[in-house]
C-alpha positions, 0 to 999 in steps of 0.5 A, a space after each residue: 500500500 503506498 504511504 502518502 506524507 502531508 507537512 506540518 506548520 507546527 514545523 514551519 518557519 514559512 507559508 507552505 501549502 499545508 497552511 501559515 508557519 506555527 513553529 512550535 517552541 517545542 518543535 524541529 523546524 523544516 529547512 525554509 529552502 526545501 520546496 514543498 513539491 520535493 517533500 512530497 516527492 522524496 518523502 512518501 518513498 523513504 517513509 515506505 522503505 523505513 516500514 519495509 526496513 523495520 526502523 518503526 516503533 512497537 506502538 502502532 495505531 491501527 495497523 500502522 506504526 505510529 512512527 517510522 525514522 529515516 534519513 533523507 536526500 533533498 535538493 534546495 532551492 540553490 540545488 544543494 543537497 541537503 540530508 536530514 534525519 527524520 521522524 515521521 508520525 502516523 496522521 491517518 492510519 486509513 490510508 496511512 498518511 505520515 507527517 514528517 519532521 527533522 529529529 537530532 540525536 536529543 529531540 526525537 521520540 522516545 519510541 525509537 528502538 535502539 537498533 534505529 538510533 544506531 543506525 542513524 548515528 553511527 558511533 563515531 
């Protein structure tokens, strides 16, 4: 089943077309310089590899992981590329439709299972 990804405002600095910046204090802001039309055209795939990976959580809601993790390549606006690491939460689980935010070591869930922390930092 494809995985579909919407945007969040609670992680947006800027307008985007998931509606006006409401950036959280709480929250990891989006690069201002990755096009909503590359979000939605990288993230949905490396949501649906995560799952297939098994980088999810136990906690589930329906049959869907309530989060899956993930590092992903996008190109700016400069035509940079720019890898994130990221989060993504499950928002509908009919579908399943995922929002997804950047994470670091020290802000993401704490659902996350040790064997995907290690794997997207890498002991140095």
């Amino acid at each position: 089943m494809p995985v579909k990804c919407h945007g969040s405002p609670y992680h947006k600095r800027r307008a985007s077309k998931w509606g006006a910046p409401n950036l959280g204090s709480d929250k990891t802001p989006c690069p201002d310089d990755v096009a909503d039309s590359v979000v939605e055209a990288v993230f949905p795939a490396d949501i649906a590899a995560a799952l297939e990976r098994g980088h999810v959580s136990a906690l589930r809601d329906g049959d869907w992981p309530r989060y899956a993790w993930g590092r992903s390549e996008f190109l700016t606006s400069m035509g940079e590329k720019l890898e994130i690491i990221w989060e993504a939460r499950v928002e509908n689980r009919g579908v399943p439709v995922y929002k997804a935010y950047p994470i670091t070591r020290e802000r993401c869930s704490h659902h996350m299972p040790m064997k995907v922390r290690e794997v997207l930092w890498p002991r140095d």
